[in-house]
C-alpha positions in Angstrom: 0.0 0.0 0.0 3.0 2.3 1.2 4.7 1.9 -2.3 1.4 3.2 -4.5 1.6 6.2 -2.9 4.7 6.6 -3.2 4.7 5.5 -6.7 2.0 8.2 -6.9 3.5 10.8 -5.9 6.5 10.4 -7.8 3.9 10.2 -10.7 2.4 13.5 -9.6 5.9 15.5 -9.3 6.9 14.0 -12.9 3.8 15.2 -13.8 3.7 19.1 -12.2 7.3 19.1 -13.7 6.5 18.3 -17.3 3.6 21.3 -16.9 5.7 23.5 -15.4 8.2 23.4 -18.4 5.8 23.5 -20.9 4.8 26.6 -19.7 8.1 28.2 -19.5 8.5 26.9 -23.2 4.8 28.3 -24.0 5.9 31.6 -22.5 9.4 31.8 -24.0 7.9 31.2 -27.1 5.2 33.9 -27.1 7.6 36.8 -25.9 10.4 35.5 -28.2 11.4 39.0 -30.8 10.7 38.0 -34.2 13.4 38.6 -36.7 13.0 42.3 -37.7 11.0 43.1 -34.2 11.9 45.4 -31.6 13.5 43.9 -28.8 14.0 44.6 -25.1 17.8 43.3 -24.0 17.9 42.6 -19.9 21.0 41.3 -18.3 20.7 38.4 -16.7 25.2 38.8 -16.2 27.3 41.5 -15.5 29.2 41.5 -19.1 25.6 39.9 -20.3 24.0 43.3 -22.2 27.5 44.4 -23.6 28.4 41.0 -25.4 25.0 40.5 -26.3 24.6 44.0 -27.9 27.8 43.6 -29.9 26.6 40.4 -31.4 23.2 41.7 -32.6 24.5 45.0 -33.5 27.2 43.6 -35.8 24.0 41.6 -37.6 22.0 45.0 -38.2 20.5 45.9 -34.9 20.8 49.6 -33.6 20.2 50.9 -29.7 17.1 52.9 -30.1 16.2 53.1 -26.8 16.1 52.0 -23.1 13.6 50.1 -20.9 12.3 51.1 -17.4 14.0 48.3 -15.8 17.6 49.4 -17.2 17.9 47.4 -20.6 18.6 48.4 -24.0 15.8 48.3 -27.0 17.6 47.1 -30.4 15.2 48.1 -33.3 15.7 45.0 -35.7 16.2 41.5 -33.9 18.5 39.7 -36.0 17.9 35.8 -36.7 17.7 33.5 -33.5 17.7 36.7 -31.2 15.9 35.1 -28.5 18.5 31.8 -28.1 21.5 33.9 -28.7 20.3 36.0 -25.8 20.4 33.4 -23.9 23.8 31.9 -24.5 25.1 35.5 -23.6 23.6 35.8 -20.3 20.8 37.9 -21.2 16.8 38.2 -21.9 15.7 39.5 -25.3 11.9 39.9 -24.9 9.8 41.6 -28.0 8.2 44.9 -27.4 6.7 47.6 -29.3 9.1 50.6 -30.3 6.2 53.3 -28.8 6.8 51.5 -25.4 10.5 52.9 -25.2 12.6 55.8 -24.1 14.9 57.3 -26.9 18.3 57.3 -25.5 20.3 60.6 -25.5 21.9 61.3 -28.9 19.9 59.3 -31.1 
């Protein structure tokens, strides 16, 4: 009797688990920039923003802007924006231009 609940709950955990990251995946997916989109950069590392803004600047991006929480807003997301984010420490997150603060000088 002891082990079907155990067996259970195992069952259960697996279970909330496999939800849980399909709706980090369901997320990720739905604020994901799309190639040519706005995009909202947010360090996740200290050198995160500055690598990661070198990378999509040198494939066409342009700073056009900052966020309220202290990230940078590229105007065209290059190709794979979203998983090269990542591998650079950071969070690129689509957003509409009107939603951002021109940065001095540009």
């Amino acid at each position: 009797m002891r082990r079907k609940a155990h067996q259970r709950e195992t069952s259960q955990s697996g279970s909330l688990a496999l939800l849980g990251f399909a709706g980090v995946l369901l997320l990720a997916t739905a604020l994901a920039p799309r190639q040519g989109s706005a995009l909202a950069v947010l360090s996740l590392l200290p050198s995160g923003s500055a690598s990661y803004v070198q990378w999509a600047t040198e494939r066409g991006g342009r700073i056009v802007g900052t966020t309220p929480l202290g990230g940078l807003v590229i105007d065209h997301a290059p190709d794979g924006a979203f998983y090269a984010a990542l591998r650079h420490g950071t969070i690129a997150i689509a957003v509409p231009l009107g939603l951002c603060s021109p940065t001095p000088g540009s």
